[in-house]
C-alpha positions, 0 to 999 in steps of 0.5 A, a space after each residue: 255142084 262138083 268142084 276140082 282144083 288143082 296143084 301145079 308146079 309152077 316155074 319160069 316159062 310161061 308158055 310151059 306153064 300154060 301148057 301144063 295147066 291145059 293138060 292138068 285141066 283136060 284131064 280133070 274134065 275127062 276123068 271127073 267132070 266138075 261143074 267149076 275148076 280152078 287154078 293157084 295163084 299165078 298159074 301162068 309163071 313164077 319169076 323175079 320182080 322185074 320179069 314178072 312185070 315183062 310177063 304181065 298182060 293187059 286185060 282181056 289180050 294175053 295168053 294167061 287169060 285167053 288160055 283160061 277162058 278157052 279152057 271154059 268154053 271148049 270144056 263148058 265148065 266155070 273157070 276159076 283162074 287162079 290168078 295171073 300178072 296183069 299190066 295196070 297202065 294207069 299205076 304202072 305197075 301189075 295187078 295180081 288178078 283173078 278172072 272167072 268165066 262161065 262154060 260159055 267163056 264169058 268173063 264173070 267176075 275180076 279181082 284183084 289181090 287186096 292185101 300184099 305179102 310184104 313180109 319176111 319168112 321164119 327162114 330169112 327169105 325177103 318177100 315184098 309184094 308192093 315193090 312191083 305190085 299195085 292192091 286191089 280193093 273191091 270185095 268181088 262174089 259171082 253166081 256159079 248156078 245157085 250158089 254165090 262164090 266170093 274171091 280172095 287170093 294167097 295173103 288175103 287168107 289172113 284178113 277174117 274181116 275180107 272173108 266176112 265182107 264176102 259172106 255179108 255179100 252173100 258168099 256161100 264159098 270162097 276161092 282161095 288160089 294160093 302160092 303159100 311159102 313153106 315155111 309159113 305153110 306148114 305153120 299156118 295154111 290149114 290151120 287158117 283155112 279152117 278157122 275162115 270157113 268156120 267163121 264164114 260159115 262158107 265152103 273154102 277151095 284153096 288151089 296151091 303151088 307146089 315144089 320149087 322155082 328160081 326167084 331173085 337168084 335164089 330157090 323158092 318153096 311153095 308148101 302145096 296142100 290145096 284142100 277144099 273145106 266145108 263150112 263146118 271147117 271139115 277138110 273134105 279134099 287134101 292133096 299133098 305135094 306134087 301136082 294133080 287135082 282133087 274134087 269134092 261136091 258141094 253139100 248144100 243142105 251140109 251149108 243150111 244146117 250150119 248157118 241154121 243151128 248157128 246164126 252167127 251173122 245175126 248174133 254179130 255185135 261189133 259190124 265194123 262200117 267197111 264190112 257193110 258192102 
């Protein structure tokens, strides 16, 4: 199985966004033909609290989401797409939620983002996810041809124990779309990739922002490096900054020597109960 991910820019104008990641897109299915594609984390626009929560679609209806899954069915290509901002009516907040559709461009899979960035970065900048967004908390996986892929999204990538929950569900890879700050992008993003699909013993694709956009009145940087790793923790794909793609197959047999030679899910002793999905 062929995968491509890509980088984006992404700023404050929607529609531009959306336009953007349809010609990223397009011209990755041209020249490189994946079998399954996806987007970083909120793809569809990057912007103050308040004008997010304007942004924000209810499921199934807005332009972030009829853009990804016309994307699969005009191409016939498995549409991971990232994450957008979705209207939540009965928390009146937004969820910060992944969609995947298959080449027919029928929804198979949902997730939305469990664990908030609620933190502030090295450099002082506040981020406070939960002040506009409301968790998720299902461990979600689908079928994507013989191979089983689990969701996760940005922040999540530092809660081993949701990457574990996905492997006991079956994960054979698991997306990561991302918008990871610089700061803590340099000092952690590869390092934590690796380390989760080491663990997992499953391949990870991680689709990043990159470069600047305005926030709260001030600049904001996302660090970029989308990268694809294998379950032997072996980097296989790596971009930079800047926008673009990268792709990278999927080593099946790579996958079942790993999990033969070292059976760590069945050497596992302390099996917390919220793990056993």
């Amino acid at each position: 199985m062929k995968l491509s991910i890509i980088q984006m820019n992404v700023g404050n104008d929607k529609q531009k966004n959306l336009q953007k990641a349809e010609r990223l897109v397009t011209t990755c299915v041209a020249k490189e033909a994946p079998d399954w594609i996806a987007l970083p984390e909120m793809f569809d626009y990057a912007g103050s609290g308040k004008d997010k929560r304007a942004q924000a679609e209810i499921l199934g209806e807005g332009t972030a989401y009829k853009f990804a899954q016309n994307m699969a069915k005009k191409h016939g290509v498995f549409v991971h797409a990232g994450s957008f901002h979705e209207w939540r009516e009965s928390e009146q907040r937004i969820a910060n939620t992944t969609v995947v559709f298959n080449g027919k461009g029928d929804q198979v899979a949902l997730y939305r983002k469990i664990h908030l960035f609620d933190i502030t970065a090295p450099d002082g900048t506040r981020y406070f996810e939960s002040e506009h967004i409301a968790p998720g908390n299902d461990v979600v996986t689908y079928a994507c041809g013989a191979l089983t892929f689990g969701c996760a999204i940005c922040y999540d990538l530092r809660f081993p124990d949701l990457f574990q929950a996905l492997r006991l569900k079956g994960a054979d890879l698991i997306a990561l779309p991302s918008a990871f700050t610089q700061a803590t992008g340099r000092a952690h993003w590869e390092t934590l990739l690796r380390a989760r699909a080491i663990e997992a013993q499953c391949f990870i694709a991680a689709p990043a922002q990159t470069g600047s956009f305005m926030q709260d009145g001030g600049t904001r940087q996302t660090h970029g490096h989308s990268m694809i790793v294998n379950a032997w923790g072996d980097v296989i794909a790596k971009m930079n900054e800047g926008e673009g793609y990268v792709v990278a197959q999927v080593d099946a047999a790579l996958l079942e020597n790993v999990r033969k030679n070292m059976p760590v899910m069945r050497h596992r002793k302390f099996a917390a109960p919220h793990l056993e999905v």
